[in-house]
N, C-alpha and C positions, 0 to 999 in steps of 0.2 A: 752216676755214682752218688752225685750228693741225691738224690731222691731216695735213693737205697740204704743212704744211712737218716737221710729225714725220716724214714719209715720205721726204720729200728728206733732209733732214739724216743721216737712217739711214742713206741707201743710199749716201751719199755716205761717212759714216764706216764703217758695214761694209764697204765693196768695199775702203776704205782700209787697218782691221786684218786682213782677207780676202787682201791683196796682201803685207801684212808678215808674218802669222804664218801662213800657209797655204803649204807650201814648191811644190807645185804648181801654185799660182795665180800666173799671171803676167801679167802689164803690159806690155805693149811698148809704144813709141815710133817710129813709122814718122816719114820726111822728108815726105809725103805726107798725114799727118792733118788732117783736118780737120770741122768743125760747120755747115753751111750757109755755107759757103766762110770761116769763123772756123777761122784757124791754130791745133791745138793740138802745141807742141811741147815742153811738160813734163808731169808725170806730174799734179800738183796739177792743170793744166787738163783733161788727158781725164778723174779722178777726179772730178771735177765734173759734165764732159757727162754719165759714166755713171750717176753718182748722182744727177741729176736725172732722168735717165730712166727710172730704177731705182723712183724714189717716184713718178713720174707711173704707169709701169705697174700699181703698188699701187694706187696712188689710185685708178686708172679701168677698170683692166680686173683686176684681184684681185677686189674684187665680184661681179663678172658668172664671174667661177668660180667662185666659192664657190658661186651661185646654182645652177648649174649641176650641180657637183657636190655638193652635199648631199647624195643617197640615199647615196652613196659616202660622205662624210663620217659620217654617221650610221651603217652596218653596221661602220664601221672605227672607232667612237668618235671621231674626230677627226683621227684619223694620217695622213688621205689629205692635211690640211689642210697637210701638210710636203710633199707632193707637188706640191700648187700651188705654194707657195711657189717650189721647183723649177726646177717647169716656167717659170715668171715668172725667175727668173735664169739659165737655159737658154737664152729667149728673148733674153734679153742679151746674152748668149754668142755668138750666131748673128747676132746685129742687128750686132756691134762684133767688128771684129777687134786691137783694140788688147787686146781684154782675152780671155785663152787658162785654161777653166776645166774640164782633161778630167779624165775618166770621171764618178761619181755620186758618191763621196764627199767632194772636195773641192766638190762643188756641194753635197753635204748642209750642208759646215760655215759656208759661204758664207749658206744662205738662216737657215742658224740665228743665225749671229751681225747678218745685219741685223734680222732678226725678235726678237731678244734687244734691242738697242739700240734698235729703235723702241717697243716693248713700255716701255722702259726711259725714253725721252721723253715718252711720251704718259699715263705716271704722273708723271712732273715736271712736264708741263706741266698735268695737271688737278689738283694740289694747289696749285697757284698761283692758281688760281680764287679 
């Protein structure tokens, strides 16, 4: 359970330092947004849907890649594992048009700084044990 809310709260604060200090990352606000007919029409509300979405995609489907791609992970020491990552906030990308993440570097800095702050919870939250 606390991994499943480390994950949320990451994706929710990285997409949020990801929209502030990434100058090509952007945020739009459509008159038409919406979550299973829940109006969102500030930025803190769609930064929510997305970063819940963000940590559920970690939570449940990151696994099943990793799984998947291990031979790859393993000839490339590890480094493909930033490609997952990626492709996991790519898929975001394409899921939500509220949030606009082009070419591959700004998606590079994007899955590093959620993966840097989750990495960063999930060591605060296990020395509270």
């Amino acid at each position: 359970m606390k991994k499943l809310f480390s994950n949320i709260v990451a994706g929710f604060l990285g997409l949020w330092l990801t929209v502030l200090y990434v100058p090509s990352v952007v945020l739009n606000i459509f008159d038409d947004s919406s979550f299973f007919g829940f109006s969102l029409t500030t930025e803190w509300q769609i930064l929510l849907v997305l970063g819940v979405i963000l940590g559920l995609l970690n939570y449940f489907v990151k696994p099943i890649l990793n799984g998947i791609t291990l031979p790859l992970r393993v000839i490339t020491l590890g480094i493909f594992g930033v490609i997952v990552n990626m492709a996991i906030v790519w898929f975001l990308d394409i899921m939500f048009k509220e949030i606009s993440i082009p070419f591959w570097l700004p998606l590079l800095e994007t899955s590093l700084i959620v993966w840097a702050i989750n990495f960063l919870l999930l060591k605060i939250l296990k020395t509270n044990e």
